[in-house]
Backbone atoms as SQL, in Angstrom:
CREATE TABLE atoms (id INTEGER PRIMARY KEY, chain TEXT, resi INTEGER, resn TEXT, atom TEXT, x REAL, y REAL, z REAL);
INSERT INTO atoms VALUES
  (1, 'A', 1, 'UNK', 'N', 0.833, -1.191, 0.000),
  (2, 'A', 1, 'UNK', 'CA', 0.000, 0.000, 0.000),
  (3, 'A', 1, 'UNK', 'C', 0.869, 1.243, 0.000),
  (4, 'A', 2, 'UNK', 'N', 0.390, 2.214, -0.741),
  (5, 'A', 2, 'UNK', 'CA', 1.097, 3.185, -0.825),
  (6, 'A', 2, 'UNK', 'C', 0.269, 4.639, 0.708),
  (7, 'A', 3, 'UNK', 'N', 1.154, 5.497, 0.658),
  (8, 'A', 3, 'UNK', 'CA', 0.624, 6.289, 1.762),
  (9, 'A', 3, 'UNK', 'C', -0.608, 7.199, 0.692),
  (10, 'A', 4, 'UNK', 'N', -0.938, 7.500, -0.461),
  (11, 'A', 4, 'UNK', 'CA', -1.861, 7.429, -0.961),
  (12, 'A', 4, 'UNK', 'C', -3.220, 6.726, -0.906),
  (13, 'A', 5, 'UNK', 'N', -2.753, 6.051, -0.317),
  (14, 'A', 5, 'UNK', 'CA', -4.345, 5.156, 0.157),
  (15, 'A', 5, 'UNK', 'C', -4.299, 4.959, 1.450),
  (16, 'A', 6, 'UNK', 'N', -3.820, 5.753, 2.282),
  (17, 'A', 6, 'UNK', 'CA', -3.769, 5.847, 3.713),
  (18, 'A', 6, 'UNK', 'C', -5.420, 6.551, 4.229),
  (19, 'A', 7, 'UNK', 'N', -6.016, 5.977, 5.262),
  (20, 'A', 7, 'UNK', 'CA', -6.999, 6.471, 5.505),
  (21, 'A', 7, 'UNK', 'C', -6.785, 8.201, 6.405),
  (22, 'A', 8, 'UNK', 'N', -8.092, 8.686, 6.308),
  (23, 'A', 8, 'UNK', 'CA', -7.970, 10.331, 7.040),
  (24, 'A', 8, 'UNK', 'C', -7.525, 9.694, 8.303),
  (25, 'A', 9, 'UNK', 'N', -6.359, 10.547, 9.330),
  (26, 'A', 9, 'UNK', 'CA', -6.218, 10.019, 10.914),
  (27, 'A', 9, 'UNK', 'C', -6.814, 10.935, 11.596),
  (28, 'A', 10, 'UNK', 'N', -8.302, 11.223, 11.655),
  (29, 'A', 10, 'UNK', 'CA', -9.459, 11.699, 12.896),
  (30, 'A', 10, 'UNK', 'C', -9.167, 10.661, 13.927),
  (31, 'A', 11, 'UNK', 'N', -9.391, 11.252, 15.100),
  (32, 'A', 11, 'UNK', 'CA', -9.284, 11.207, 16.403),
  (33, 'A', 11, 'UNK', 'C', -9.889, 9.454, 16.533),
  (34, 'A', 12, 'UNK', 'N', -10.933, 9.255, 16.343),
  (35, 'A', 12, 'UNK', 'CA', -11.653, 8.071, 16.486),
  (36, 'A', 12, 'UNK', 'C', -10.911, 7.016, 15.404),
  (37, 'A', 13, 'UNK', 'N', -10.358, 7.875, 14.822),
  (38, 'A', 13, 'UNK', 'CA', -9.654, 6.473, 13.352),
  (39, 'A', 13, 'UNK', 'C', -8.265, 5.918, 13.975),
  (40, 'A', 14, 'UNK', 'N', -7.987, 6.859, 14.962),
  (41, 'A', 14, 'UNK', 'CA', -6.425, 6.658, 15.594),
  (42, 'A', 14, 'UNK', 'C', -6.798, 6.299, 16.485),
  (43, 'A', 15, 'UNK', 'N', -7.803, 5.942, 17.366),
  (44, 'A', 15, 'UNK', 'CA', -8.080, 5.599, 19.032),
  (45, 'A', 15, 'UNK', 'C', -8.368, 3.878, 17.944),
  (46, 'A', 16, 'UNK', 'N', -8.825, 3.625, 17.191),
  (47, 'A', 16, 'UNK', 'CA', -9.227, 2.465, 16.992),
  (48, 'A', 16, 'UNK', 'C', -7.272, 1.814, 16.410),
  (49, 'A', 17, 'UNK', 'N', -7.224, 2.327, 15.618),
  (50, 'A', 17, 'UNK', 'CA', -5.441, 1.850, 15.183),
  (51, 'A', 17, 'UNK', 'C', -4.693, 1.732, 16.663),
  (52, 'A', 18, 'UNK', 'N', -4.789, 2.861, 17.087),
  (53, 'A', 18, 'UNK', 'CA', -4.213, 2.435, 18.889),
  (54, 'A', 18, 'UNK', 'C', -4.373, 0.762, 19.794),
  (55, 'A', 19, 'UNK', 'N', -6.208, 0.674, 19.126),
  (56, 'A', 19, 'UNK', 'CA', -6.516, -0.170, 20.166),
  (57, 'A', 19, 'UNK', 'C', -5.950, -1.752, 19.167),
  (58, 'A', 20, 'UNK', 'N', -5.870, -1.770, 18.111),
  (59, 'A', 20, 'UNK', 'CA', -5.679, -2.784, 16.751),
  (60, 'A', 20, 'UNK', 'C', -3.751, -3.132, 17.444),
  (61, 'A', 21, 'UNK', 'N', -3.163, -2.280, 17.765),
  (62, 'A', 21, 'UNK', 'CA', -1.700, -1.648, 17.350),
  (63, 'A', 21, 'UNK', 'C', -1.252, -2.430, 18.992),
  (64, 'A', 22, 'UNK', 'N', -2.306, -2.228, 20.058),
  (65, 'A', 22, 'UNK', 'CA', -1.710, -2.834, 21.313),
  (66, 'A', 22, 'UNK', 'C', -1.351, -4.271, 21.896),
  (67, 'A', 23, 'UNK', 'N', -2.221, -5.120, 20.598),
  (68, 'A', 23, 'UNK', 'CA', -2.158, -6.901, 20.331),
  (69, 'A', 23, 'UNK', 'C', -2.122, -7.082, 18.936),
  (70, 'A', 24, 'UNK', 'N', -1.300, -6.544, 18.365),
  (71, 'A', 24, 'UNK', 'CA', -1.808, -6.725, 16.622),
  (72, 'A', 24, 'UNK', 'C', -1.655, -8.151, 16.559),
  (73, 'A', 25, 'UNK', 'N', -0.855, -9.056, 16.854),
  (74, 'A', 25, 'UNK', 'CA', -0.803, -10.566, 16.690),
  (75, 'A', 25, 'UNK', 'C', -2.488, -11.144, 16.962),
  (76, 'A', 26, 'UNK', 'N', -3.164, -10.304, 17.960),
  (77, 'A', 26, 'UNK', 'CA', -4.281, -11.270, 17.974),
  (78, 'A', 26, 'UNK', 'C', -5.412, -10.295, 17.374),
  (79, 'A', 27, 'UNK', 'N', -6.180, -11.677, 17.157),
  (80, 'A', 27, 'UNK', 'CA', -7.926, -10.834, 16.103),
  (81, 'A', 27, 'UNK', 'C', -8.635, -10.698, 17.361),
  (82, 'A', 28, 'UNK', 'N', -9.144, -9.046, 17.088),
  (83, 'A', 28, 'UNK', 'CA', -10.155, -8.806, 17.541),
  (84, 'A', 28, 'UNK', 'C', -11.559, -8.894, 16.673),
  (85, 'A', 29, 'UNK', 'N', -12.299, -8.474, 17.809),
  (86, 'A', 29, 'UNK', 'CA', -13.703, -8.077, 16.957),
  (87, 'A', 29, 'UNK', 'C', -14.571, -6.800, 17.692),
  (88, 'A', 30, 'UNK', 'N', -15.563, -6.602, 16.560),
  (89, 'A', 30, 'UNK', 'CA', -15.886, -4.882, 16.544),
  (90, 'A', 30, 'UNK', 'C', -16.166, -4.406, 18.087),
  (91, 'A', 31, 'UNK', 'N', -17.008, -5.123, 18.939),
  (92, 'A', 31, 'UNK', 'CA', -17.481, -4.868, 20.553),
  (93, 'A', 31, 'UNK', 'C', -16.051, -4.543, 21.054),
  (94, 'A', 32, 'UNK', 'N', -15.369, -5.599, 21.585),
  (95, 'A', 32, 'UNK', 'CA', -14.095, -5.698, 21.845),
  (96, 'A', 32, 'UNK', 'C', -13.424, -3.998, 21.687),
  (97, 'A', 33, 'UNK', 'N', -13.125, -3.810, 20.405),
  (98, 'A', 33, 'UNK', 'CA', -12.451, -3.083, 19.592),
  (99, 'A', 33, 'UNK', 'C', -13.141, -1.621, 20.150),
  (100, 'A', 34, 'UNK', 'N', -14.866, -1.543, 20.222),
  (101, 'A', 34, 'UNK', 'CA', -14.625, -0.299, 20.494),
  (102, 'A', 34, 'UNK', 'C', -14.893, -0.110, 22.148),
  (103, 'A', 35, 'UNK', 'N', -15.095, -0.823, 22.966),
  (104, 'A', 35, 'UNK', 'CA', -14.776, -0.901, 23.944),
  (105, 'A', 35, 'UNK', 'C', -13.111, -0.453, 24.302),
  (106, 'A', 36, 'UNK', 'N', -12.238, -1.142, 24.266),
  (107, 'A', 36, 'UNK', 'CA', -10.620, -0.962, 23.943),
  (108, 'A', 36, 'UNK', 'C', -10.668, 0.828, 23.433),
  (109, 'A', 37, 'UNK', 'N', -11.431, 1.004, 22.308),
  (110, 'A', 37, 'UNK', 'CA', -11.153, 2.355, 21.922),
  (111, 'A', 37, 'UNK', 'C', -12.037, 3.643, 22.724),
  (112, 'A', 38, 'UNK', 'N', -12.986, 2.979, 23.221),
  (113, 'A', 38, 'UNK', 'CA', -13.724, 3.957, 23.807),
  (114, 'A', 38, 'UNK', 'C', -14.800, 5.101, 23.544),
  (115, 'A', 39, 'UNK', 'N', -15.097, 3.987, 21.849),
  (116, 'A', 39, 'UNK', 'CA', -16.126, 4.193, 20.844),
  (117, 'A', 39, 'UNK', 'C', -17.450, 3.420, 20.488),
  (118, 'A', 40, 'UNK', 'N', -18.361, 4.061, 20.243),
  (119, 'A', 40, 'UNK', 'CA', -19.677, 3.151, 19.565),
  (120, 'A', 40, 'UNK', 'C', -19.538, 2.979, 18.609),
  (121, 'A', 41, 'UNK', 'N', -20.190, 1.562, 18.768),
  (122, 'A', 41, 'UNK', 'CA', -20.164, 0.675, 17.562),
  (123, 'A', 41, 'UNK', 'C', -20.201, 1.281, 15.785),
  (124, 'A', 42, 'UNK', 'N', -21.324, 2.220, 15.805),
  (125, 'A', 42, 'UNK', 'CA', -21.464, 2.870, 14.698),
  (126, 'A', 42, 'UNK', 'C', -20.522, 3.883, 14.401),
  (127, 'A', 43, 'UNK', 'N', -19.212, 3.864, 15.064),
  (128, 'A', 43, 'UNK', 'CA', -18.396, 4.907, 14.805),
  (129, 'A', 43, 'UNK', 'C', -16.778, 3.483, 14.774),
  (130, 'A', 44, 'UNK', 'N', -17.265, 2.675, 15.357),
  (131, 'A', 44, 'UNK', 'CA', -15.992, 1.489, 14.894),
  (132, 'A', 44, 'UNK', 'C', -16.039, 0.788, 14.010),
  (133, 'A', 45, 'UNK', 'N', -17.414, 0.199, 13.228),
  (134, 'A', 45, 'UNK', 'CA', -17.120, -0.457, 12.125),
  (135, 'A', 45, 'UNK', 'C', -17.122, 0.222, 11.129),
  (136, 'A', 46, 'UNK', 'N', -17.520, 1.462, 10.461),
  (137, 'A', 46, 'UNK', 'CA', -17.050, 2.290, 9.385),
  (138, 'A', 46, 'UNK', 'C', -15.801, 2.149, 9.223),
  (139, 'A', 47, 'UNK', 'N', -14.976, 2.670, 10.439),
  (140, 'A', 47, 'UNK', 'CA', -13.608, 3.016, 10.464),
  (141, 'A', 47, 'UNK', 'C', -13.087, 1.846, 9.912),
  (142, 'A', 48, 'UNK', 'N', -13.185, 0.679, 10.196),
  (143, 'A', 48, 'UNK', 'CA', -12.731, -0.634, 10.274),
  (144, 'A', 48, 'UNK', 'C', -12.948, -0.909, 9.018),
  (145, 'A', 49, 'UNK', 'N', -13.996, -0.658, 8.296),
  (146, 'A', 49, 'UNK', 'CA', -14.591, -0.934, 6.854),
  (147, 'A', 49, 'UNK', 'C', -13.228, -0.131, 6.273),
  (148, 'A', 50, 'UNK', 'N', -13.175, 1.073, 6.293),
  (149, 'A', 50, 'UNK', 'CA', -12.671, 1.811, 5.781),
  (150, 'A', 50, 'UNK', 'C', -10.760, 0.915, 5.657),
  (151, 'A', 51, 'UNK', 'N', -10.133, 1.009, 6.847),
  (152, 'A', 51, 'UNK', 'CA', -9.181, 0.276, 7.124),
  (153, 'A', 51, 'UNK', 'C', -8.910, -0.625, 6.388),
  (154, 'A', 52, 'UNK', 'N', -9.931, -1.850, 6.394),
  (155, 'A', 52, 'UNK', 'CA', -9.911, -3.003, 5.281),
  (156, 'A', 52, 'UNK', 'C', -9.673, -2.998, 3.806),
  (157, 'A', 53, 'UNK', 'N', -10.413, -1.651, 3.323),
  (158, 'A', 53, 'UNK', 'CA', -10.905, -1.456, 1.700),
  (159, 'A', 53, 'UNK', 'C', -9.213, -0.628, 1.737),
  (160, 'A', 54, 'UNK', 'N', -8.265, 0.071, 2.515),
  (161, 'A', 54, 'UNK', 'CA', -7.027, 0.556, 2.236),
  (162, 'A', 54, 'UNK', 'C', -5.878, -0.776, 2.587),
  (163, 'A', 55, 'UNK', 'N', -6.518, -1.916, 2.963),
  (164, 'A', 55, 'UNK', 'CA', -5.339, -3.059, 2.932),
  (165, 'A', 55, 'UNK', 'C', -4.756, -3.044, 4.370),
  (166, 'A', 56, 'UNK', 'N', -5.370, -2.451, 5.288),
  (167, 'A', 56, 'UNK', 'CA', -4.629, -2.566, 6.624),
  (168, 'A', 56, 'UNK', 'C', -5.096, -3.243, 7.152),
  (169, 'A', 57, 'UNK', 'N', -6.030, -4.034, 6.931),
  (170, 'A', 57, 'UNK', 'CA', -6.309, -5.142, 8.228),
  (171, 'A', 57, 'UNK', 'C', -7.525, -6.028, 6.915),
  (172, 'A', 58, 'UNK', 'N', -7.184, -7.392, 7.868),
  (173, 'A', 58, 'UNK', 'CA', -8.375, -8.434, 7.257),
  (174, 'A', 58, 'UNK', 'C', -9.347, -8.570, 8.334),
  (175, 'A', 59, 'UNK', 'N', -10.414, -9.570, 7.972),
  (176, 'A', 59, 'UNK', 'CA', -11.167, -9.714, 9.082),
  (177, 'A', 59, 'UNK', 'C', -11.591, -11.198, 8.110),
  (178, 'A', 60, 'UNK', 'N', -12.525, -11.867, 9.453),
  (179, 'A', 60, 'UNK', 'CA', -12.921, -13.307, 8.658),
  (180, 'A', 60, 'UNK', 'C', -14.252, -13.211, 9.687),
  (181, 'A', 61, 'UNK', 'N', -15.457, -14.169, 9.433),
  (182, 'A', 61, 'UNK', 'CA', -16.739, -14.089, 10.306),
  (183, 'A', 61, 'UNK', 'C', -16.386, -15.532, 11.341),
  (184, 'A', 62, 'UNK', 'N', -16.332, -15.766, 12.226),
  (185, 'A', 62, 'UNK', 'CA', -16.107, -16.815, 13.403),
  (186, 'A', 62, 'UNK', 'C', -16.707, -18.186, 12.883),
  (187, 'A', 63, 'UNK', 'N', -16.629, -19.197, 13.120),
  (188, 'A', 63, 'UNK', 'CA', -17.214, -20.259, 12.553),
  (189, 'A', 63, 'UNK', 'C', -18.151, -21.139, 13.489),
  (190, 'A', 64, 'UNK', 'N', -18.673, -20.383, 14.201),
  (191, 'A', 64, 'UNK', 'CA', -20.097, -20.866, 15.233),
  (192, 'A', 64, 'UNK', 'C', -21.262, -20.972, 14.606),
  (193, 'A', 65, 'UNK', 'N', -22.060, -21.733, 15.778),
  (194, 'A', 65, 'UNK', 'CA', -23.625, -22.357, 15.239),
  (195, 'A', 65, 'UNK', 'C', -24.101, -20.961, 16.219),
  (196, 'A', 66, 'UNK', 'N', -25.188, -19.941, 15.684),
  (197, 'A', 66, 'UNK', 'CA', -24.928, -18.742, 16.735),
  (198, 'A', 66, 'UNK', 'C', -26.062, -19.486, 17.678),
  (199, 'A', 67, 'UNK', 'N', -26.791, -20.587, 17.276),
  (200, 'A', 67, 'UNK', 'CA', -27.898, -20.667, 18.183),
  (201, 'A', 67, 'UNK', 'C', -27.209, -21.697, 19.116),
  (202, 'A', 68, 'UNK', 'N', -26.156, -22.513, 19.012),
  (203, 'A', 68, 'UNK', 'CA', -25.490, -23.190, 20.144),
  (204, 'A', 68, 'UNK', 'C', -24.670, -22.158, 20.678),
  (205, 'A', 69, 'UNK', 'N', -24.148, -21.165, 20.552),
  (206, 'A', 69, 'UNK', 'CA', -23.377, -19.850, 21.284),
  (207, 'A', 69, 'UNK', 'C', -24.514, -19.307, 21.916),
  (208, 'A', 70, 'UNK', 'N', -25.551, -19.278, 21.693),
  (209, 'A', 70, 'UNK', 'CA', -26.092, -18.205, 22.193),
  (210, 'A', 70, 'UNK', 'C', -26.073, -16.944, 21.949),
  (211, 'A', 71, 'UNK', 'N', -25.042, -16.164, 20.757),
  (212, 'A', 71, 'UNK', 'CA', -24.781, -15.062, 20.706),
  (213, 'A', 71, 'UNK', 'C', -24.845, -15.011, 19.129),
  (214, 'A', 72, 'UNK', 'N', -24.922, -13.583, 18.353),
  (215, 'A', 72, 'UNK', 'CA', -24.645, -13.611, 16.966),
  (216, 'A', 72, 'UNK', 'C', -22.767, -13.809, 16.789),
  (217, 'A', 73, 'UNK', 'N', -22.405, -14.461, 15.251),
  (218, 'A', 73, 'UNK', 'CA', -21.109, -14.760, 15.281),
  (219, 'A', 73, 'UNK', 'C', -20.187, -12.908, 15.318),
  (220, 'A', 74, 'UNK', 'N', -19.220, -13.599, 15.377),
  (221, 'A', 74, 'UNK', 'CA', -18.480, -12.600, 15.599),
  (222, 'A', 74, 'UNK', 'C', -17.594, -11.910, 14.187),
  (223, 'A', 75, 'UNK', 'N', -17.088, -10.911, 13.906),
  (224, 'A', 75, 'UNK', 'CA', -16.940, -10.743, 13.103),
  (225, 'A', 75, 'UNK', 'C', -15.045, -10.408, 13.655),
  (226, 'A', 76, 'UNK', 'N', -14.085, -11.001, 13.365),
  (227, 'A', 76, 'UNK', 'CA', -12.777, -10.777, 14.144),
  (228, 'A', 76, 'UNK', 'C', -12.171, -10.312, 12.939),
  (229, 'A', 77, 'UNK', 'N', -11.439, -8.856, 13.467),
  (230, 'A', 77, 'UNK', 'CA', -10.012, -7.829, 12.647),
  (231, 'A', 77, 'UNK', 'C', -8.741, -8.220, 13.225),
  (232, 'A', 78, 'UNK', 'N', -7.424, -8.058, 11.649),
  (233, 'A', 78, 'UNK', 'CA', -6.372, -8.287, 12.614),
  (234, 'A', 78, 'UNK', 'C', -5.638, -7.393, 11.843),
  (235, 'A', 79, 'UNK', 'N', -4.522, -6.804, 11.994),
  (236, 'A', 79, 'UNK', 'CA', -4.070, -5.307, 11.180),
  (237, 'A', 79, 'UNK', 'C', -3.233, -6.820, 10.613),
  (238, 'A', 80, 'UNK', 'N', -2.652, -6.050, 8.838),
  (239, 'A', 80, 'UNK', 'CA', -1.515, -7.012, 7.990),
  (240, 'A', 80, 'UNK', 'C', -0.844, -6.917, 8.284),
  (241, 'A', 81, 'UNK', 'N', 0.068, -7.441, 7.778),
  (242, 'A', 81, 'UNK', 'CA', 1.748, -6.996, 8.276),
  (243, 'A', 81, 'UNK', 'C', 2.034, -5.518, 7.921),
  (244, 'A', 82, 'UNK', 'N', 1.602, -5.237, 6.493),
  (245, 'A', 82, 'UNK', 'CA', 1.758, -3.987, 6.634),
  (246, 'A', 82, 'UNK', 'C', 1.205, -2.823, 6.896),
  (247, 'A', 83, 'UNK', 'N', -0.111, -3.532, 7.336),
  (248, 'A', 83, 'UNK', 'CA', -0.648, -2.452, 7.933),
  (249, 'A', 83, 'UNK', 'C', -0.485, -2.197, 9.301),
  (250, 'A', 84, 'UNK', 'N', 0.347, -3.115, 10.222),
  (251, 'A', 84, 'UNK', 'CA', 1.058, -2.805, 11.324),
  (252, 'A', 84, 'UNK', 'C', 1.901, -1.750, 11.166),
  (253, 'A', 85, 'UNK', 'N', 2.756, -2.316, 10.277),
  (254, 'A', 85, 'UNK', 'CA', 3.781, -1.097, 9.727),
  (255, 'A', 85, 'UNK', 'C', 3.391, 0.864, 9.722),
  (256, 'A', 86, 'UNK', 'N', 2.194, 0.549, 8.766),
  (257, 'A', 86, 'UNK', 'CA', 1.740, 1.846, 7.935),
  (258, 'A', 86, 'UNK', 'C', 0.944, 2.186, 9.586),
  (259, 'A', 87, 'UNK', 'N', 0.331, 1.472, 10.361),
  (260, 'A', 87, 'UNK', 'CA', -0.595, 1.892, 11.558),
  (261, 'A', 87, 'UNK', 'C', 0.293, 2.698, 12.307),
  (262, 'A', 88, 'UNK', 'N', 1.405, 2.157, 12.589),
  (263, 'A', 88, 'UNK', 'CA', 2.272, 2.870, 13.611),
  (264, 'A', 88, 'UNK', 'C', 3.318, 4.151, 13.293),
  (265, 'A', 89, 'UNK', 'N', 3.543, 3.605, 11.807),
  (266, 'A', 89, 'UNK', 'CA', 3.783, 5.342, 11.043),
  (267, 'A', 89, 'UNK', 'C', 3.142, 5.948, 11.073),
  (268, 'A', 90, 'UNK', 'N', 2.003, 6.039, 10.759),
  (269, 'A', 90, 'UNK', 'CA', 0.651, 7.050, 10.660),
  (270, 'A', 90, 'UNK', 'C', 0.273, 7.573, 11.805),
  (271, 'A', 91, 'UNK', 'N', 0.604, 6.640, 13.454),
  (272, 'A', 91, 'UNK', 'CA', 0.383, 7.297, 14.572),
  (273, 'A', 91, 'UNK', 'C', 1.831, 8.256, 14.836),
  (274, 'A', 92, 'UNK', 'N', 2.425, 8.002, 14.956),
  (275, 'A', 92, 'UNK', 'CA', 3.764, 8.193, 15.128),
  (276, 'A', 92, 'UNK', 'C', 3.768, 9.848, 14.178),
  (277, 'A', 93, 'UNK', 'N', 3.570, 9.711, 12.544),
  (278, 'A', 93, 'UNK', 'CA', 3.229, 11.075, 12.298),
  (279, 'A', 93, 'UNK', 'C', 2.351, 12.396, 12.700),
  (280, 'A', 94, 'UNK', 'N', 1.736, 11.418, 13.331),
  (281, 'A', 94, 'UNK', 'CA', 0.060, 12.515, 13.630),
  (282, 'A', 94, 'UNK', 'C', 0.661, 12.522, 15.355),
  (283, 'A', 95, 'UNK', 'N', 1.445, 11.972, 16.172),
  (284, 'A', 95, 'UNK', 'CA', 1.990, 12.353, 17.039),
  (285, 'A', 95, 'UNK', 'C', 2.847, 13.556, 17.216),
  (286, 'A', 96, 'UNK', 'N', 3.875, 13.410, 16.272),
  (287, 'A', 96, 'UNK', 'CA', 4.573, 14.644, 15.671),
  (288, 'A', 96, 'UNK', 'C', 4.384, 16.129, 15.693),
  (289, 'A', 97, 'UNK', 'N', 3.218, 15.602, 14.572),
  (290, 'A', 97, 'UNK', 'CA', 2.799, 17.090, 14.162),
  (291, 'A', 97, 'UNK', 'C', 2.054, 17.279, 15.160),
  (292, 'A', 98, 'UNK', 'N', 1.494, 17.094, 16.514),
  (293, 'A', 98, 'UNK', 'CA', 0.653, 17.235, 17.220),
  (294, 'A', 98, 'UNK', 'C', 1.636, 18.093, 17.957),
  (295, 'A', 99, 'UNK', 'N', 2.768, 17.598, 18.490),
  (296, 'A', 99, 'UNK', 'CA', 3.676, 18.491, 19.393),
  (297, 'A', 99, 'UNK', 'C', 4.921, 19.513, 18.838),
  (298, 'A', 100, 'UNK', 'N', 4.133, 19.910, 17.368),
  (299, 'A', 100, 'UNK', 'CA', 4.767, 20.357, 16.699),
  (300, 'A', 100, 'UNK', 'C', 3.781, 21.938, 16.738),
  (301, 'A', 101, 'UNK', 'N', 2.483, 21.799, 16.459),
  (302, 'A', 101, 'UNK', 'CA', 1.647, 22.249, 16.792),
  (303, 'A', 101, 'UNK', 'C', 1.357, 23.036, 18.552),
  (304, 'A', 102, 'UNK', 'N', 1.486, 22.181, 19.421),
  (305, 'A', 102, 'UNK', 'CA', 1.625, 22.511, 20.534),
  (306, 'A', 102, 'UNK', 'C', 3.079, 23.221, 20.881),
  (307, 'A', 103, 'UNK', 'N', 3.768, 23.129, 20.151),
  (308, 'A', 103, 'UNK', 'CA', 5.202, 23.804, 20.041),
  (309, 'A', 103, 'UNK', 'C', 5.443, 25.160, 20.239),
  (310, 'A', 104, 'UNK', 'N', 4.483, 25.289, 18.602),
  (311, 'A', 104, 'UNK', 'CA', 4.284, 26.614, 18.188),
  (312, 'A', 104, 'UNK', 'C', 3.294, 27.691, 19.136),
  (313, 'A', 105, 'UNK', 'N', 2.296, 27.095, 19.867),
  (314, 'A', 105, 'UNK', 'CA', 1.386, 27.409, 20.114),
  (315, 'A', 105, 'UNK', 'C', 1.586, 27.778, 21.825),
  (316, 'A', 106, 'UNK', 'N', 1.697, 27.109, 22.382),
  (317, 'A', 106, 'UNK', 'CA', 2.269, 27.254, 23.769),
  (318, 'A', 106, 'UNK', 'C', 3.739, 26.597, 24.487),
  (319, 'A', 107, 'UNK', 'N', 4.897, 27.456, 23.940),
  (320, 'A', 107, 'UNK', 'CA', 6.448, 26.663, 24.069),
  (321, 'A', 107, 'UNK', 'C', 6.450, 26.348, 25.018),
  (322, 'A', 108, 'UNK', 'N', 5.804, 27.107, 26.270),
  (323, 'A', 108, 'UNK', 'CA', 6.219, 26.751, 27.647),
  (324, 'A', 108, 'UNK', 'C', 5.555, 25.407, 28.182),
  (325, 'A', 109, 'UNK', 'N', 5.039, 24.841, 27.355),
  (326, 'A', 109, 'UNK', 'CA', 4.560, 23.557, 27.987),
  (327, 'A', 109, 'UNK', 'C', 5.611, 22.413, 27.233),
  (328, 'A', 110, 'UNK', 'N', 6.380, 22.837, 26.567),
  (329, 'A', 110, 'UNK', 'CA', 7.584, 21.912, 25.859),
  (330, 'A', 110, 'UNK', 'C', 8.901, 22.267, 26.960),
  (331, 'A', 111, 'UNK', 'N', 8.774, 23.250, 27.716),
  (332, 'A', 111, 'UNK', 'CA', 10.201, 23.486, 28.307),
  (333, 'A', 111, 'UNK', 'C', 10.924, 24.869, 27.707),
  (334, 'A', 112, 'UNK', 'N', 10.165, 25.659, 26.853),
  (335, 'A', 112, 'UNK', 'CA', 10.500, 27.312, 26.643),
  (336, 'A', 112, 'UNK', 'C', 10.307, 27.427, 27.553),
  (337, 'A', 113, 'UNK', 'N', 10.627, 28.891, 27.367),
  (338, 'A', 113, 'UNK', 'CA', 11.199, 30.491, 28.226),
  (339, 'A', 113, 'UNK', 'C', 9.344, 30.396, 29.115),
  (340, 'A', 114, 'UNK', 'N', 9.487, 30.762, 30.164),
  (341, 'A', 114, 'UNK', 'CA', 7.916, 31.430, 30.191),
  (342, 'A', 114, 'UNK', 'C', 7.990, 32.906, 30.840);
């Protein structure tokens, strides 16, 4: 994937890459995920949709009988390899410019003059 097909990093798109980025070895799924992020549902699986259709993460549907679970199946995300990669650049940039921003804006909370 190129950084051309990098998704927008809004606040809720990076709290979910955060929460993807803290076990990337293991699959989550959407509850999980926005629980971890500290988002509703209707604001985690877009993102996640979105994520998928740019190549950063797969997902597969669980392979349960839902009426012997008791529950509907689950739908489990796991970031790619490179979208581990591209996840943690992309935070890592938008970290940056964040205290790059706060730099400019109030030095004395970086350790300027006050």
């Amino acid at each position: 994937m190129s950084s051309a097909s990098a998704p927008r990093m809004t606040q809720p798109t990076k709290a979910v890459l955060a929460a993807l980025l803290a076990d990337a070895a293991r699959e989550q799924y959407g509850l999980e995920l926005g629980a971890a992020s500290g988002l509703p549902s209707g604001t985690v699986h877009p993102i996640l949709a979105r994520l998928e259709a740019v190549g950063w993460l797969r997902s597969r549907w669980e392979d349960v009988d839902p009426s012997a679970t008791g529950r509907p199946r689950r739908r489990y995300y796991r970031l790619t390899p490179e979208g581990v990669v591209l996840a943690g650049a992309a935070l890592r940039r938008s970290e940056a410019a964040k205290a790059k921003i706060v730099a400019r804006v109030r030095p004395n909370l970086l350790g300027g003059a006050v």
